[in-house]
Each structure stands twice: as C-alpha cells, then as structure tokens.
C-alpha distance (Angstrom), angle and dihedral (degrees) to the residues before:
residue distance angle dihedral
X1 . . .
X2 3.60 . .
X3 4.02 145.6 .
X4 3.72 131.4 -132.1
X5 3.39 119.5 -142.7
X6 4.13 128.6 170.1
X7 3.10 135.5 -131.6
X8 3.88 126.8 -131.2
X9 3.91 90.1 -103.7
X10 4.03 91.7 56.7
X11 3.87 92.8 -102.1
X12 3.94 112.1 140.8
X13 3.70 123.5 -148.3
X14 3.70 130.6 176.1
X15 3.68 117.8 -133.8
X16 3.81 114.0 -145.9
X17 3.95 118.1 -168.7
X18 3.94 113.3 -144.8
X19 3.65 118.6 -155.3
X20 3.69 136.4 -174.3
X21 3.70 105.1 -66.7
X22 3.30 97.5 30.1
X23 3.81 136.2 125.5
X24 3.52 122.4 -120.9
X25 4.07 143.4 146.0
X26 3.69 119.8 72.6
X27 3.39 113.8 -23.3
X28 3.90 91.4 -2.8
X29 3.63 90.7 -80.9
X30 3.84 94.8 145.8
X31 3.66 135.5 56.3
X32 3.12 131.7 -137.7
X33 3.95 119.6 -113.2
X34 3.70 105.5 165.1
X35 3.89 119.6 102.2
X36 4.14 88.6 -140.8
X37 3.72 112.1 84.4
X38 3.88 121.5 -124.1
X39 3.68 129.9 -140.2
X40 4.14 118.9 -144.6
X41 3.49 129.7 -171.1
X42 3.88 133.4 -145.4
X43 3.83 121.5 -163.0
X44 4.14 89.0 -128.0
X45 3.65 88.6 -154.6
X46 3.65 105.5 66.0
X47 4.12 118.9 97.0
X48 3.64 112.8 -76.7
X49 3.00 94.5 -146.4
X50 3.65 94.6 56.8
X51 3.86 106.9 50.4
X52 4.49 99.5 12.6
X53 3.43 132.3 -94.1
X54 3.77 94.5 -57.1
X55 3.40 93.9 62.0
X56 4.35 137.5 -129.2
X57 4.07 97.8 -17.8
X58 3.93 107.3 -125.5
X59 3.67 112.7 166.4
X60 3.30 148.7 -2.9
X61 4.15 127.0 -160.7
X62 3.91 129.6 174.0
X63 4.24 111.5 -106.4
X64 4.32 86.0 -105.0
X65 3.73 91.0 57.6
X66 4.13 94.0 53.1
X67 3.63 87.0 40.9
X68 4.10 93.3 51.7
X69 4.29 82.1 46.7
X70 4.07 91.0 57.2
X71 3.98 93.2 38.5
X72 3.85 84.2 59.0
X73 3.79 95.5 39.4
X74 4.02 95.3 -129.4
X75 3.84 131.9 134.4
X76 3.82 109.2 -127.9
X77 3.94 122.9 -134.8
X78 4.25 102.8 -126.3
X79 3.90 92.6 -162.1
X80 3.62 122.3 25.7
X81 3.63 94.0 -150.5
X82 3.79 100.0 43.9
X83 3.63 112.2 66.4
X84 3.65 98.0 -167.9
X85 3.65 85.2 61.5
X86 4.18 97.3 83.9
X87 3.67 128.1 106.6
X88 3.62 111.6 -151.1
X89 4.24 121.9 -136.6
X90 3.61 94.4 -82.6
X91 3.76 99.6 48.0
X92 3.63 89.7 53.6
X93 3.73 102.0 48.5
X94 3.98 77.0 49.9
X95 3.58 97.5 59.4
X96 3.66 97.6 38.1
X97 4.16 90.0 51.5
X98 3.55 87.4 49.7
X99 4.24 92.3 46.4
X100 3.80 87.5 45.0
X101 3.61 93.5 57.1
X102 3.64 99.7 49.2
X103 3.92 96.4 39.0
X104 3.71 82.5 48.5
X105 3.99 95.9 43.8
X106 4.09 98.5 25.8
X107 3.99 75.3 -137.2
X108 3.37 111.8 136.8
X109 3.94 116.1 -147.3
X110 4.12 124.4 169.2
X111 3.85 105.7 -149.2
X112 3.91 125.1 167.9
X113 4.32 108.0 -139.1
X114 3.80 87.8 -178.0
C-alpha cells in the first residue's frame, strides 16, 4: 500500500496515499473524513522496529498541495529542520503519479521508484 521513492541525497521514503475511510495519525487512531485524498511520508530509513513498518512519520499534505508541487516542477522540503527530509522534483511527480493512479483506480499497488 505504499511507494518508495528517493531522494537525490540517497534517503528513501515511502509514500502512503490516505483516502476517505481510512485510518491515519499516530497509531491510526483517526479516520479520515475528508473527500480529498492526503499524501504521508515515512523516512524509510528509520528502525522498524522503532516507529512500524512504514517507517519515522514526517509529513503529511492534502492530494491539491502535491499536485500544485508537480505543476510547478519543485521538490518540497517535508521538515524544515531536517534537511534530509526533502524530496527533490522527480520524487514528487513520482509519488503524486503513483497517488493519482490509485485514488483514481482505488487499486492499490506497492512499487519501489528508488
């Protein structure tokens, strides 16, 4: 149910598309109401044994906001005070093909863009 995808430094995140329905927040405590899809991100790096198979949570951004990012061709910085925690142009437009697809499908595919 998710997509990794790596940044230009080497620094793998998964990419996890949350849909109406689905649970989210720290240990999926809430669900999610909102017809507009969100995106999260997972530092993939961290110990899974630590933070869960999805790996250190970093950020989460409503569907409109990645697509705005890929529209403009930019990378996005996840965590202003973690600099590892960017994803350059190309891993966004990644993640936000891949998010289309299964929004747009409800299929649920786990692929690795690294």
């Amino acid at each position: 149910t998710m997509l990794t995808i790596q940044n230009n430094r080497g620094r793998a995140f998964n990419v996890r598309l949350v849909r109406v329905g689905d649970r989210y927040g720290r240990d999926d405590c809430l669900t999610h109401e909102a017809s507009e899809p969100m995106v999260e991100f997972y530092d993939a790096t961290q110990d899974a044994a630590k933070f869960g198979a999805r790996g250190q949570f970093v950020a989460r951004y409503c569907f409109s906001t990645i697509a705005d990012v890929v529209r403009d061709n930019r990378g996005i910085n996840l965590c202003g005070h973690v600099s590892a925690w960017t994803v350059d142009a190309d891993g966004v437009r990644a993640a936000f093909t891949w998010a289309a697809e299964v929004a747009a499908t409800g299929i649920v595919t786990t692929r690795d863009e690294t």
